[in-house]
C-alpha positions in Angstrom: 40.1 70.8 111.8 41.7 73.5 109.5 45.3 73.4 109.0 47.1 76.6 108.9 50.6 77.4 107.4 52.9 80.4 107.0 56.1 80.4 104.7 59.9 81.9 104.8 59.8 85.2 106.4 56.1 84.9 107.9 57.2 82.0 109.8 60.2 83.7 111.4 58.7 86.6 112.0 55.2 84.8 113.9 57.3 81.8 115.3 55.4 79.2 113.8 55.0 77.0 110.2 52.2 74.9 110.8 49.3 74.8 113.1 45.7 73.0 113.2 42.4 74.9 114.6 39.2 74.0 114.8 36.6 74.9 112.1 33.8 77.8 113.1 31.5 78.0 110.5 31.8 81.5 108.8 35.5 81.3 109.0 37.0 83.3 106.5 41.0 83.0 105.4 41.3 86.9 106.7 39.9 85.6 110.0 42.3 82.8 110.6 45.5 85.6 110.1 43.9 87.9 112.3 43.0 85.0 115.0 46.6 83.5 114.8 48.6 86.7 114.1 46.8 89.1 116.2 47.4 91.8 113.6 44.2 93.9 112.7 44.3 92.7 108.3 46.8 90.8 105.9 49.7 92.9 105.4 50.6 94.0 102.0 51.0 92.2 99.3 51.2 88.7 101.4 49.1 85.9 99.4 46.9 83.2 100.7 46.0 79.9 99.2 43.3 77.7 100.5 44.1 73.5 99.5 46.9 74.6 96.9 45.1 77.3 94.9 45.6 81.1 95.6 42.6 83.3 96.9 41.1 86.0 98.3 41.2 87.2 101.6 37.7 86.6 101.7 37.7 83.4 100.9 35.6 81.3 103.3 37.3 78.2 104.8 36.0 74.9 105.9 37.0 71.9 107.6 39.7 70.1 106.3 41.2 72.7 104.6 44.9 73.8 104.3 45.5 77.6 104.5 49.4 78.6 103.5 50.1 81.8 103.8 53.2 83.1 101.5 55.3 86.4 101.9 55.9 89.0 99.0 58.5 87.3 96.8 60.7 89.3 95.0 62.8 88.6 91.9 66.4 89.0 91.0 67.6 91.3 88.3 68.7 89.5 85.0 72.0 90.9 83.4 71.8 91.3 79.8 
């Protein structure tokens, strides 16, 4: 199993934080957004992490891992 996760805005805007799908080998992180989004690529800008550490689209996956899924963030300015 594979565990997949999508943060803040991602969540609201799919309708889901957390789900678990069975592992096909060849899996890549792109293919899991695609699968469980059914939008053609990763939009811009969002970043994917495979077990805590930030990667690729590309990335492949494999069973037990934890895929997050995080939404641009954006910082506030700083008055000086």
């Amino acid at each position: 199993m594979i565990t997949l996760k999508l943060f803040a805005s991602l969540a609201e805007t799919h309708g889901w934080r957390e789900r678990e799908r069975t592992w096909v080998a060849g899996t890549r992180v792109i293919d899991l957004w695609c699968a469980e989004t059914g939008q053609s690529g990763l939009p811009a800008r969002v970043l994917c992490a495979r077990n805590m550490d930030y990667c690729p689209p590309e990335t492949p996956v494999f069973p037990g891992d934890e895929i997050a899924f995080f939404p641009p963030v954006t910082g506030g300015s700083h008055a000086r």
